[in-house]
N, C-alpha and C positions, 0 to 999 in steps of 0.2 A: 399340155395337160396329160398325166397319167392313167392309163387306164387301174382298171378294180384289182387285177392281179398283179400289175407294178405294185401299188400302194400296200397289198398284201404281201410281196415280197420282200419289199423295204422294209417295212414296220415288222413282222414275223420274224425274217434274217436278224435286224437287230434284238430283237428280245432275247433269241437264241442263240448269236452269237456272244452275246453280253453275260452268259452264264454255260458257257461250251467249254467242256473241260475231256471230250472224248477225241482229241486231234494224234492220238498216238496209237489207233487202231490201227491195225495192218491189215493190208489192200484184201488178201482172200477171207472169206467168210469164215469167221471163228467155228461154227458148227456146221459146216460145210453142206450146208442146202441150199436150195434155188425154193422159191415160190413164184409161183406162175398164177395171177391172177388178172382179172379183169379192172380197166380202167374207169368204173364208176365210181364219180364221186361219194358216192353213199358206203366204201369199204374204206378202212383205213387200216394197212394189212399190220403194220404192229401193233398197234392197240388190238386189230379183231384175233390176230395169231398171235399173240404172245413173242413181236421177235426184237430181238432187243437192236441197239446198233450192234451195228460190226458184226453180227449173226449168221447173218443169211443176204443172198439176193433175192432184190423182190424185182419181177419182171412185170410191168402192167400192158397192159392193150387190148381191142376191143373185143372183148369174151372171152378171155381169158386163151385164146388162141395161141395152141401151140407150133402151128408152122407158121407165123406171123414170127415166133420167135426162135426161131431154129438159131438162127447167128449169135443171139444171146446164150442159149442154152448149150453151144458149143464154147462158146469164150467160156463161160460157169464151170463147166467140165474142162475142158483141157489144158486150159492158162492157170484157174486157179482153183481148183480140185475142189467143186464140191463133188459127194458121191448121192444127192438124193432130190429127188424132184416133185414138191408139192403141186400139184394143180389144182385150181379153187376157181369153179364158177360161182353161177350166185342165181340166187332167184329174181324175178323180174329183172331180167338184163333184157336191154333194149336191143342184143341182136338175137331175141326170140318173136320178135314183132315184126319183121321182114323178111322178103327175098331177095336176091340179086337186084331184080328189075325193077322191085322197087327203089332201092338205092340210086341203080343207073337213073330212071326217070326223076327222084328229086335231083339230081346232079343237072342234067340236061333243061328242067325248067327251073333252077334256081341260077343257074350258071352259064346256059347256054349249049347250043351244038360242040364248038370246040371242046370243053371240057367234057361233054360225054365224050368225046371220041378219046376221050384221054384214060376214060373207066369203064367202056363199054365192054370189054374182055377178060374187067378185075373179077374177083369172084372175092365177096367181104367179107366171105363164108359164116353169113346166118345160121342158125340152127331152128330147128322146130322143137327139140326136145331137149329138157336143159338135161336130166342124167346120163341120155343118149351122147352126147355132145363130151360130156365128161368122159366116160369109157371110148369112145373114139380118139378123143386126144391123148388120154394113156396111152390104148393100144398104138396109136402113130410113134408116140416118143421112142415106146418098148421099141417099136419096128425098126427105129433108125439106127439102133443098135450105136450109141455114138459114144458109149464106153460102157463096158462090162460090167456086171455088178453094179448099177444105177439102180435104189432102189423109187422106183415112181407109183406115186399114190393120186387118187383124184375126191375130189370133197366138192361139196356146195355149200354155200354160206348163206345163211337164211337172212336176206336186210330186213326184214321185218322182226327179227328176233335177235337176230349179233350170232346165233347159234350156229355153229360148222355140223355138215354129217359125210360120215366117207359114203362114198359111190363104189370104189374098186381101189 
């Protein structure tokens, strides 16, 4: 038996491969940006930003967390040249609802001893303050200096509205 996301893959892939006529894009981003947002299901970054295929990268994970994606955002820049880096948190993201130790402790009673000992030193890096959180991971990106002239923006995405507003 298939699970929910099999069945959505199958069924989806065919409908969209049955009418896919963009197979001659070339590998780097046409308009040479990266988007860096968060992995909730409630964003869906081309419908919410306007990006078309072949446009842009879109990097997802959880908070839109920019040293989660450091090895992306170096492949983006140095293999295939974008020059600019949207970052997009969002409101009500679920890693404004926790600490650390909260995370460690559901890992430990849903999982057991072994797998804490396996996250007991991760750091999932929550945030308390969703604009705070936005200007920190600018400023971090700016800091790594990983190519010159990057130009890096930070926005929040409102899911109760669809509406984006810049932070920095």
């Amino acid at each position: 038996m298939s699970s929910q996301g099999e069945q959505n893959l199958v069924a989806g892939n065919k409908a969209y491969a049955d009418s896919f006529t963009q197979g001659h894009l070339a590998l780097p981003p046409s308009q040479h940006y990266l988007v860096l947002t968060c992995m909730d299901a409630r964003i869906d970054p081309a419908s919410a930003f306007g990006i078309p295929l072949g446009a842009a990268h879109v990097i997802r994970n959880a908070g839109g967390n920019a040293r989660d994606a450091l090895r992306s955002l170096v492949i983006s820049q140095q293999l295939l040249g974008t020059k600019e880096i949207v970052l997009v948190k969002h409101t009500g993201c679920g890693m404004l609802t926790f600490k650390n130790e909260d995370a460690q402790a559901a890992v430990k009673q849903n999982k057991g001893y072994q797998a804490f000992i396996e996250v007991e030193h991760l750091d999932f890096q929550p945030f308390p303050d969703l604009e705070q959180a936005v200007k920190d991971d600018v400023a971090w990106i700016k800091g790594k200096k990983i190519e010159e002239g990057i130009n890096v923006s930070g926005w929040v995405y409102e899911v109760e509205t669809g509406k984006t507003r810049r932070v920095v």
